[in-house]
C-alpha positions in Angstrom: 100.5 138.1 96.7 101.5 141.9 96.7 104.0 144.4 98.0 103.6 146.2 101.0 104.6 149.7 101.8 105.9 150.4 98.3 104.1 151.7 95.2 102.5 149.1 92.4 104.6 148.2 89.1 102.5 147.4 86.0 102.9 144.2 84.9 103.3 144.3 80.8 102.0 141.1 80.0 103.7 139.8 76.1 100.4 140.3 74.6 100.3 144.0 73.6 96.3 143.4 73.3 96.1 144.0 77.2 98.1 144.8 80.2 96.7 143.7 83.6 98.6 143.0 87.0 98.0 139.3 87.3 96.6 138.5 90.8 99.4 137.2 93.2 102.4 138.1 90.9 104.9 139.9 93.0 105.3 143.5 89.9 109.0 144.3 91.6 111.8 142.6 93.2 112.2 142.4 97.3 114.0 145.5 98.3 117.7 145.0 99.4 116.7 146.6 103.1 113.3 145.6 103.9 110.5 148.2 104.7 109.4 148.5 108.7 106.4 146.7 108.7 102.9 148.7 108.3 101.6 146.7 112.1 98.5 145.8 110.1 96.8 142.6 110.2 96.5 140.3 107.4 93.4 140.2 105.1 91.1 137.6 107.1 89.4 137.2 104.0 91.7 135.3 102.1 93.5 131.3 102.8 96.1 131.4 105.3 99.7 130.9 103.5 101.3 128.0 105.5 105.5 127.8 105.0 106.6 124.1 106.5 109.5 124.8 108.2 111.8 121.5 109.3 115.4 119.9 109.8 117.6 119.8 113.1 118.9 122.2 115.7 119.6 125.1 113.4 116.4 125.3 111.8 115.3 125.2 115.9 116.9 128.6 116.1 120.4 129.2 118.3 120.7 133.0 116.8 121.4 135.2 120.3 119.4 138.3 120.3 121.5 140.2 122.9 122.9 142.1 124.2 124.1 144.6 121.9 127.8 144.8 123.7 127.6 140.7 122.1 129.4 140.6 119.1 127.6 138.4 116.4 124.2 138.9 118.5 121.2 140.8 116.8 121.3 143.5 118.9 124.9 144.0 118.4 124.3 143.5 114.3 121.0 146.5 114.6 122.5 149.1 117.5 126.4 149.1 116.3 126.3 147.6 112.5 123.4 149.4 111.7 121.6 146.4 110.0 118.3 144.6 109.8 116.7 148.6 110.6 113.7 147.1 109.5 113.6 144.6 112.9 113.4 148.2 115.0 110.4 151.1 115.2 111.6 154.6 115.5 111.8 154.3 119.9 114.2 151.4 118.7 111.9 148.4 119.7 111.5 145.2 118.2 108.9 146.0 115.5 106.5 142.9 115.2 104.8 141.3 112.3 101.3 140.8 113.1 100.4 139.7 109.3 102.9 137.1 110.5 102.2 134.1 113.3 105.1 132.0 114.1 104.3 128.7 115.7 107.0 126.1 116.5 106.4 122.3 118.1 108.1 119.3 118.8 107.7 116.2 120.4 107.9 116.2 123.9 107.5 112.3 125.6 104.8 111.2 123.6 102.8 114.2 123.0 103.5 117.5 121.2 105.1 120.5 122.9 104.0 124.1 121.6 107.3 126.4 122.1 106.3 128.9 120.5 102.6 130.8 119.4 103.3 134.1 118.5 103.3 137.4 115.7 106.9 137.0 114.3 109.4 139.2 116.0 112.5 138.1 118.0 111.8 137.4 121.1 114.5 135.1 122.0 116.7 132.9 120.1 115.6 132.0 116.9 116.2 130.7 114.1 115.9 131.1 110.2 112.2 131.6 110.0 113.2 135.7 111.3 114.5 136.5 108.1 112.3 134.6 106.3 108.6 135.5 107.6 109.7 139.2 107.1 110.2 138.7 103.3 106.8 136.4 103.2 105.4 139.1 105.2 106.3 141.6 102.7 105.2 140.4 100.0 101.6 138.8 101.2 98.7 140.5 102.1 97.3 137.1 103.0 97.7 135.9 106.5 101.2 134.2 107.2 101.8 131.0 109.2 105.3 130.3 109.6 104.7 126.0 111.4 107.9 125.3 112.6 108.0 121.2 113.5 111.6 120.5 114.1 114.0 119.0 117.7 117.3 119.0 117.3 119.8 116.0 117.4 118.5 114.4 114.4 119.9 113.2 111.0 118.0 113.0 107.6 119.8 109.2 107.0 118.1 108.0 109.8 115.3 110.0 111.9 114.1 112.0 109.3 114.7 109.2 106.9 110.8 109.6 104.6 108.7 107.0 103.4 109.8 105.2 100.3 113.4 104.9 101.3 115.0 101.5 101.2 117.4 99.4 102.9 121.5 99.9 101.5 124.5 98.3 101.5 127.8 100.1 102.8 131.0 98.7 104.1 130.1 95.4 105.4 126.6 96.7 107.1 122.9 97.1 106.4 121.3 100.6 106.9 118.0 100.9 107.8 115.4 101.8 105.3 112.0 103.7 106.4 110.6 102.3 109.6 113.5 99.5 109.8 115.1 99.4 112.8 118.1 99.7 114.3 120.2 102.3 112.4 122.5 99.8 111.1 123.3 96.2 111.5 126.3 93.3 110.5 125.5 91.9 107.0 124.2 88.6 107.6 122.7 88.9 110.8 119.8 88.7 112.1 119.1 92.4 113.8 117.8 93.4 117.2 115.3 96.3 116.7 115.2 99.4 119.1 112.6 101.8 120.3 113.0 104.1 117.6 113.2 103.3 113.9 114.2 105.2 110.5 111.9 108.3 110.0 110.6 108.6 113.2 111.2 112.1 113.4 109.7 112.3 110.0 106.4 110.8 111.1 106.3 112.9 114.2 107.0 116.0 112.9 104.8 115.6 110.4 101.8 114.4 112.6 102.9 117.8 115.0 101.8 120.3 112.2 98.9 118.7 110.9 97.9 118.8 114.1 97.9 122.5 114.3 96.9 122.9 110.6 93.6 120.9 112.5 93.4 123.7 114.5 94.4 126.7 112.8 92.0 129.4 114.9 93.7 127.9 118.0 96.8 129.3 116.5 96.1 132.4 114.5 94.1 134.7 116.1 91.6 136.3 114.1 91.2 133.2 111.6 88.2 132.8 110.1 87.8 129.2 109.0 89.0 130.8 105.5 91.1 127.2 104.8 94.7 127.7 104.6 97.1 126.6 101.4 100.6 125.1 102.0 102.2 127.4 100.6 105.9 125.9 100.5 108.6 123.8 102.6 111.5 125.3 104.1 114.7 123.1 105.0 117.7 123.7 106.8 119.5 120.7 108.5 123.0 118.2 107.8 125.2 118.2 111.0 124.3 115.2 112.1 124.6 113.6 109.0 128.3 114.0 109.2 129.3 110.2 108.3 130.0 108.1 105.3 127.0 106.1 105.2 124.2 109.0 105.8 126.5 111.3 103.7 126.9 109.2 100.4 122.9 108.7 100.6 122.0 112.6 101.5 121.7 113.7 97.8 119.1 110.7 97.4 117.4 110.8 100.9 116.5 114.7 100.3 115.1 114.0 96.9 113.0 111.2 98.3 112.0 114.0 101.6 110.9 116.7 99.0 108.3 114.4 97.5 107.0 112.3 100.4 106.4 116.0 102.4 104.5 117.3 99.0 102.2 113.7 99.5 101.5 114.0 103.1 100.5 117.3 103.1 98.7 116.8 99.8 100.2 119.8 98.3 102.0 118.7 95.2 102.3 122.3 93.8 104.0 123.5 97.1 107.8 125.1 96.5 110.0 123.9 98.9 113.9 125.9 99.5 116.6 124.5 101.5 120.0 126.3 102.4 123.4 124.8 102.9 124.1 123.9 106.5 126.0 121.6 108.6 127.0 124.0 111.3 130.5 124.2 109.9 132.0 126.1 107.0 131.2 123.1 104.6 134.0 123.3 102.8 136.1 119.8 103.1 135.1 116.2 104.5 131.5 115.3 105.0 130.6 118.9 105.6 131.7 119.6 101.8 130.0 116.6 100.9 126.5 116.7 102.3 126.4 120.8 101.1 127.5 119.5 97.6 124.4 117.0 98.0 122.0 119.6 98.8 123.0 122.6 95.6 122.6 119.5 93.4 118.8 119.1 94.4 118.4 122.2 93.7 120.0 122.2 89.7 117.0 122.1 87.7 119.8 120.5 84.8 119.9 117.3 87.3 116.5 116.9 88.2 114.4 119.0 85.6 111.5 117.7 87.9 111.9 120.3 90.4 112.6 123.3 87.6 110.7 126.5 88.8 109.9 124.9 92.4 113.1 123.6 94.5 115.8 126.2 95.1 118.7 125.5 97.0 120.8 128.5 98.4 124.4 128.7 99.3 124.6 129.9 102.7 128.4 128.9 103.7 129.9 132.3 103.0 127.8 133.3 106.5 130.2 130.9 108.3 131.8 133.4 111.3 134.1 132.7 113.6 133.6 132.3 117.3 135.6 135.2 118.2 133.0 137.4 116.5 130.5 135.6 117.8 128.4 134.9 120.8 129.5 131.5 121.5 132.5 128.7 120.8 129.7 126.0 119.5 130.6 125.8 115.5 127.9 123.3 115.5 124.8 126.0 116.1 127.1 128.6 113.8 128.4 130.1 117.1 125.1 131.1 117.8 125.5 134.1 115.3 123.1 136.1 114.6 123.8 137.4 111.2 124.5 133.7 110.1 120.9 132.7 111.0 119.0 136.0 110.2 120.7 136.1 106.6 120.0 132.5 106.2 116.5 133.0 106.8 116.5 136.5 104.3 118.2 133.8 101.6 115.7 131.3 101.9 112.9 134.1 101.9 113.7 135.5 98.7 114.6 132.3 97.2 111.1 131.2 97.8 109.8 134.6 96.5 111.5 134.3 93.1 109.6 130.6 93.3 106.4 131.9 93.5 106.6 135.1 91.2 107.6 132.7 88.5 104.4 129.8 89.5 101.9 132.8 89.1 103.4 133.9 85.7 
């Protein structure tokens, strides 16, 4: 893993016997305002670096490109702020990452939908994998694969509930543990299951990228059967956790996610970065509560398991208001473009600072 665009820091290792640049250590910080990219492929040669990315609508991607007369869209945030320059070439186009393939699937009836196969760049609404891949993209030379498996609608207490979570007690009522069904049920009684069952969405989203990871050269043009790593996870979710019972477990359920994803993907040494996000501020009620859950997953002081690979960013100072942004839904951050892209740039760098320190 190396810099692009920008000159090579030595590495002074502690021993003063040697000094080497040790091979995937990032020598230099990511630049406050990323570089254009180069419009270079990846190195074919090497594993494809796979980012998970999952959670609800959000992490779907509701940020509004245009137009630029939009306040809060991208366009808008690029032509009159001036920001994200990197996004644009010098005829003011979308400049695309083609050392970067973004793919994003969901269910769809009982089968798996491909939305999107394509070299990052936005090319309609989107969500925090814009800001991220460019950060990944700056710092690989490796071939990027940004596998978004997410649908909206869907809450970690209960469809994204992972394997290993158990049956509680709250109020009177029994929630459902992993693959229990319905959601909830009198204590006492004898409950009528449903269709769908706890961690459903889990198991399907899931099944969804390892079925492209099966098929990687369908996917990323120009692979070479090279074998791919997974590289890290990449979370952004909570609004529809937004109740007492899936609130007061979130802290727990997310803990319990981070290790069953590292077991079915087999990749126990894969980082994994969440942000803060309800689609509101986050600041009082559940909202407060569930981001309170997710910064305590990532204090290493509370769970000194996860030291040096779960980081958990605060995103809620990107809350903005509707009247600077595209739209009145404070459920998909008014569909503001800034809110999404600089989540995306968080979690990008947080996951950079998590591999620099593994390959130290």
């Amino acid at each position: 893993m190396k810099c692009r665009n920008r000159s090579r820091s030595v590495l002074l290792l502690a021993s003063a016997a040697m000094a080497m640049i040790v091979s995937g250590v990032i020598a230099a910080e990511v630049p406050a305002q990323l570089p254009k990219p180069d419009g270079k492929p990846a190195d074919q040669s090497k594993p494809v670096k796979v980012f998970i990315m999952m959670g609800q609508s959000n992490m779907l991607g509701f940020g509004r490109v245009g137009p630029a007369s939009t306040k809060g869209s991208l366009e808008y945030m690029v032509k009159e702020k001036g920001k994200y320059q990197h996004l644009v070439d010098d005829k003011g186009k979308w400049t695309v990452r083609t050392d970067v393939r973004h793919v994003f699937v969901m269910p769809k009836g009982n089968n798996m939908a491909v939305m999107r196969n394509e070299w990052l760049a936005p090319t309609g609404n989107f969500g925090p994998e814009l800001g991220f891949g460019h950060v990944m993209g700056h710092i690989h030379d490796e071939p990027v694969l940004l596998l978004k498996a997410c649908i909206g609608n869907r809450s970690l207490g209960w469809d994204l509930l992972p394997p290993g979570s158990k049956q509680f007690e709250l109020d009177g009522k029994i929630y459902a543990g992993y693959k229990e069904s319905p959601a909830s049920w009198d204590k006492d009684t004898q409950p009528k299951g449903i269709l769908w069952y706890a961690g459903k969405q889990y198991d399907d989203d899931v099944a969804n990228a390892k079925a492209v990871l099966k098929e990687l050269a369908k996917y990323y043009p120009g692979y070479k059967d090279q074998g791919y790593e997974i590289a890290g996870f990449v979370w952004w979710q909570g609004h529809k956790d937004q109740n007492a019972a899936h609130a007061s477990r979130y802290e727990q359920n997310l803990v319990q996610l981070i290790k069953s994803l590292r077991k079915d993907f087999d990749s126990p040494n894969a980082k994994f970065v969440l942000a803060t996000g309800c689609g509101n501020p986050g600041r009082d009620g559940f909202g407060l509560k569930i981001a309170e859950a997710q910064l305590a997953v990532g204090d290493a002081k509370k769970y000194p398991e996860f030291e040096g690979n779960v980081k958990a960013v605060d995103t809620r100072d990107l809350w903005r208001e509707a009247a600077n942004s595209p739209s009145n839904q404070g459920y998909h951050y008014n569909h503001n473009a800034e809110t999404y892209y600089e989540t995306g740039d968080r979690l990008g760098r947080a996951m950079a600072e998590l591999l620099q320190a593994g390959k130290k």
